[in-house]
C-alpha positions in Angstrom: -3.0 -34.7 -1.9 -4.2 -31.1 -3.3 -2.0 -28.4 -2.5 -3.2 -26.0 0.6 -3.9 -22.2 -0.9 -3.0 -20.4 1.2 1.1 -21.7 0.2 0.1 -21.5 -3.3 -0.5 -17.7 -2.9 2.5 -17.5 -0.6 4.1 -18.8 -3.4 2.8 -16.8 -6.0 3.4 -13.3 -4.0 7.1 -14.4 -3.6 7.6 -15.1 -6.9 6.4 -12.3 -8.8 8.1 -10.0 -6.1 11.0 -11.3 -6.9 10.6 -11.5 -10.5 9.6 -7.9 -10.5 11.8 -6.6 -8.3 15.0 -8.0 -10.7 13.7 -6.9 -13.3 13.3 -3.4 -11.8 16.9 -3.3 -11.6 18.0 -5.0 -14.8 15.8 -2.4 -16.7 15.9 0.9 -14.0 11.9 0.9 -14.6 11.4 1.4 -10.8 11.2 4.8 -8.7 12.9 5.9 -5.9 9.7 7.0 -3.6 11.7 8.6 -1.2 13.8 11.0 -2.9 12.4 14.3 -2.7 14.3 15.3 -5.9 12.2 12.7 -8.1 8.8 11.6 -6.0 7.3 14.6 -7.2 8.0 14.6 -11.0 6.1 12.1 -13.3 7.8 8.6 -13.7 10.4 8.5 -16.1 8.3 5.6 -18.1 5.4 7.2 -17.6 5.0 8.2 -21.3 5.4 4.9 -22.6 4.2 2.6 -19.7 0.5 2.7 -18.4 1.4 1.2 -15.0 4.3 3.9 -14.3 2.0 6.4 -14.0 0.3 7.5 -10.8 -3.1 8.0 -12.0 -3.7 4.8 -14.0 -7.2 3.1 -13.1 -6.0 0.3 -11.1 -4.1 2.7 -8.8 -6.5 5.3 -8.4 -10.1 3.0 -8.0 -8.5 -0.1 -6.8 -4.7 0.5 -5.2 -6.1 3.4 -3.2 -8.9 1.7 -1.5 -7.4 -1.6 -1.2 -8.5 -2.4 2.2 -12.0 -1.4 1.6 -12.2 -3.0 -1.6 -10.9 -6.4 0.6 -13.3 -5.7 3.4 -15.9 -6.0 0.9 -15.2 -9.2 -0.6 -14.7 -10.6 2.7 -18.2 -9.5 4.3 -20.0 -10.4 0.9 -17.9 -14.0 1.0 -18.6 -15.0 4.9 -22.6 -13.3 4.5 -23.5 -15.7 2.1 -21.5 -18.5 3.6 -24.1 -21.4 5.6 -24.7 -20.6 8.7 -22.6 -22.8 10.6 -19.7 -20.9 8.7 -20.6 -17.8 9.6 -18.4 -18.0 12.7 -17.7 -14.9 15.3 -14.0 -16.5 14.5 -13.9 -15.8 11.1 -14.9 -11.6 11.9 -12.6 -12.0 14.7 -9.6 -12.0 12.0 -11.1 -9.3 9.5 -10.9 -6.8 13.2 -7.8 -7.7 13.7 -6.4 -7.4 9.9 -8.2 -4.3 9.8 -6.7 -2.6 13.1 -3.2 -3.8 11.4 -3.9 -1.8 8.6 -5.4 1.3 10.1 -1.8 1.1 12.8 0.6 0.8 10.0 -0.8 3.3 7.2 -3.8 5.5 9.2 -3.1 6.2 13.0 -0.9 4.7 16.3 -1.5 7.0 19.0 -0.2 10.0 16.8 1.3 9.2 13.3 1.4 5.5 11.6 3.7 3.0 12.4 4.8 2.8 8.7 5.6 6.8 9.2 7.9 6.5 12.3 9.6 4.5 10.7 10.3 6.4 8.0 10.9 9.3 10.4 12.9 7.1 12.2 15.6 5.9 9.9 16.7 9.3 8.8 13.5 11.0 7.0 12.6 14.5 7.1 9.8 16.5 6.3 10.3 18.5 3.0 8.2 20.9 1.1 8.0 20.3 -2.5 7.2 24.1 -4.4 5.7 24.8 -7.2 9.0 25.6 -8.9 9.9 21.7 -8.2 12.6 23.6 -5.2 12.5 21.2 -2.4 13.2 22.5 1.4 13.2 21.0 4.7 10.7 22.0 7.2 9.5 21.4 11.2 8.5 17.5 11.5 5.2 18.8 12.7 4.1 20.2 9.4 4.2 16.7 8.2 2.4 14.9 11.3 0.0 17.7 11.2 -0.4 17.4 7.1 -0.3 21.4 7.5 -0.4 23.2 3.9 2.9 25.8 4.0 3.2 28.7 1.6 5.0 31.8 1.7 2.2 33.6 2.4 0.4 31.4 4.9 4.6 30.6 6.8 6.8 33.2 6.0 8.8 32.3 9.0 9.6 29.0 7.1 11.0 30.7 4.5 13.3 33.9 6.0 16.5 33.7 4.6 15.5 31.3 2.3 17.1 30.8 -1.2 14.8 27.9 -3.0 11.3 30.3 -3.0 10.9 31.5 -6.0 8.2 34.5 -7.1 5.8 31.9 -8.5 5.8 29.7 -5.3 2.5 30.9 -4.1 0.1 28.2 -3.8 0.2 26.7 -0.8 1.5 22.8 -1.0 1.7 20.0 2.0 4.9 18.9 3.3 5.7 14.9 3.1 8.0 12.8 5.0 10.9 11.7 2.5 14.5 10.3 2.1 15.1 7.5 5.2 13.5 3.9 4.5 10.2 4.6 2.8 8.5 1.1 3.2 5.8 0.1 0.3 2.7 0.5 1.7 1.4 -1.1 -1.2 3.1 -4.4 -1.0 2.4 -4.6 2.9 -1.6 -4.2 1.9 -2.0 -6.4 -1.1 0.1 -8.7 0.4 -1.3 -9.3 3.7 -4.8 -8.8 1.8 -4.4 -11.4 -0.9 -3.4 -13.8 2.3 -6.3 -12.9 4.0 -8.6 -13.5 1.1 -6.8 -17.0 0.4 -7.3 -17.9 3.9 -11.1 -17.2 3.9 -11.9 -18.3 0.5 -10.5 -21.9 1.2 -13.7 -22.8 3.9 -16.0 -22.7 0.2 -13.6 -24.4 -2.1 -13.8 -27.2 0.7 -18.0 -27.4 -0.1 -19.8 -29.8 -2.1 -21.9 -27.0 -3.5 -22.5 -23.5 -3.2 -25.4 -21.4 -3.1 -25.8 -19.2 -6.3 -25.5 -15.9 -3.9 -22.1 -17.4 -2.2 -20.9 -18.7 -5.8 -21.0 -15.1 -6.8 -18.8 -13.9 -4.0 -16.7 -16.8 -4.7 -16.2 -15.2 -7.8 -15.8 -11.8 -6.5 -13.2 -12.8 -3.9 -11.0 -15.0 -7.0 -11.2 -11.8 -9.4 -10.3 -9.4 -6.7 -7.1 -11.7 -5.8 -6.0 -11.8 -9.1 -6.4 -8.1 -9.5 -4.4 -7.7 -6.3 -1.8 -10.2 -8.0 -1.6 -8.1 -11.1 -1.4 -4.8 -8.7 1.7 -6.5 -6.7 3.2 -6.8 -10.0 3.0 -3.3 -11.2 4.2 -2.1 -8.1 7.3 -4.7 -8.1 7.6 -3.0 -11.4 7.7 0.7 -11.2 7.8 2.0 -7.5 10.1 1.9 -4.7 13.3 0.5 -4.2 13.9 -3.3 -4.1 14.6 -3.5 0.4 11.1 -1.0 0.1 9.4 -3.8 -1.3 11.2 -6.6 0.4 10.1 -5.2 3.9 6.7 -4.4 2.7 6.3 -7.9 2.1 7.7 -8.6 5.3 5.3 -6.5 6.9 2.8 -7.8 5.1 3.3 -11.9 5.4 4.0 -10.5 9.4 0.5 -8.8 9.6 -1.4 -12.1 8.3 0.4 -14.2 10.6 -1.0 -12.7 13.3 -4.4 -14.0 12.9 -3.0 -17.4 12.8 -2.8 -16.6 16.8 -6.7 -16.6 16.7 
């Protein structure tokens, strides 16, 4: 009896988590996203390890636009599908996977669901200067993503000991310290899932159109990038509970389409 996929990936998510994640800590390659004394300096392996820094190509053109970059496998995958797989059902979940994503990382009647409960569990907005001095400021700033400065907020800054002469470009405040939950691991996770779960309909055809074959394709490349991605992340950023209750989140936010 072959093996269903979609436990296969759930299989394969868990496992290089976890392997990631322990090897995080055996090595201290990972970074603490939520401490405002590190998040903005460059990650201490960033000289020696691609993946540990920020602007690598599979954060910045893939990472970044994860959702889109899923979207688009999924409409290319179910477009070229036959038409009596082209089901209302099947767009149904993408909706509903995408309205996940845009509550937890974009908007939920004010700020995302993923920043309450940052904000929630003890985070405050601080305002990282050029000098690298790090001060609290009004919650608002942060839901507002307002640019602060000296110049622009001098109220923010009376009495004041961290400005510095130098600190006069204007930077935006971010929500940090309090439980920082890895965004990235809650998308690629409940993406990869998603994929798995559409991509099975074709592997159960006989044959294949050469259009659909090529989505096929682009679908089983883009999981294994998102693998790969999962594992750089398990690597190098965010504490190991981060990551564990991104993948929560993540495994959560596919389930739900199992109620369609």
């Amino acid at each position: 009896m072959s093996v269903d996929v979609r436990y296969a990936a759930f299989g394969g998510i868990t496992a290089i988590l976890l392997f990631g994640t322990l090897y995080s800590v055996a090595y201290d390659t990972y970074l603490d996203t939520s401490d405002p004394a590190l998040t903005h300096l460059p990650h201490h392996l960033h000289a020696t390890h691609y993946f540990a820094n920020k602007a690598n190509i599979l954060n910045s053109y893939f990472i970044k636009r994860a959702w889109g970059w899923t979207s688009a496998a999924f409409l290319t995958l179910w477009l070229t599908s036959p038409p009596h797989k082209q089901t209302v059902h099947r767009v149904v979940k993408w909706g509903v996977e995408t309205a996940i994503w845009l509550v937890f990382t974009s908007w939920f009647f004010g700020p995302a669901l993923l920043e309450r409960l940052t904000a929630a569990s003890g985070g405050e907005c601080t305002a990282t200067l050029q000098s690298g001095a790090v001060f609290t400021v009004p919650y608002e700033f942060c839901l507002t993503r307002t640019a602060v400065s000296q110049e622009t907020h001098p109220f923010l800054f009376v009495g004041s000991s961290v400005w510095a002469p130098d600190d006069r470009w204007p930077v935006v405040p971010r929500l940090r310290k309090g439980h920082d939950v890895s965004g990235h691991v809650f998308l690629l996770t409940m993406s990869v899932l998603f994929l798995v779960d559409q991509i099975r309909l074709s592997l159960c055809a006989r044959k294949w159109s050469l259009p659909h074959a090529c989505a096929v394709v682009f679908n089983i490349v883009l999981i294994a990038i998102w693998f790969f991605a999962i594992s750089t992340t398990s690597v190098y950023f965010h504490t190991p509970f981060e990551k564990f209750t991104g993948y929560l989140l993540g495994v959560a936010g596919y389930m739900v389409t199992w109620l369609y």
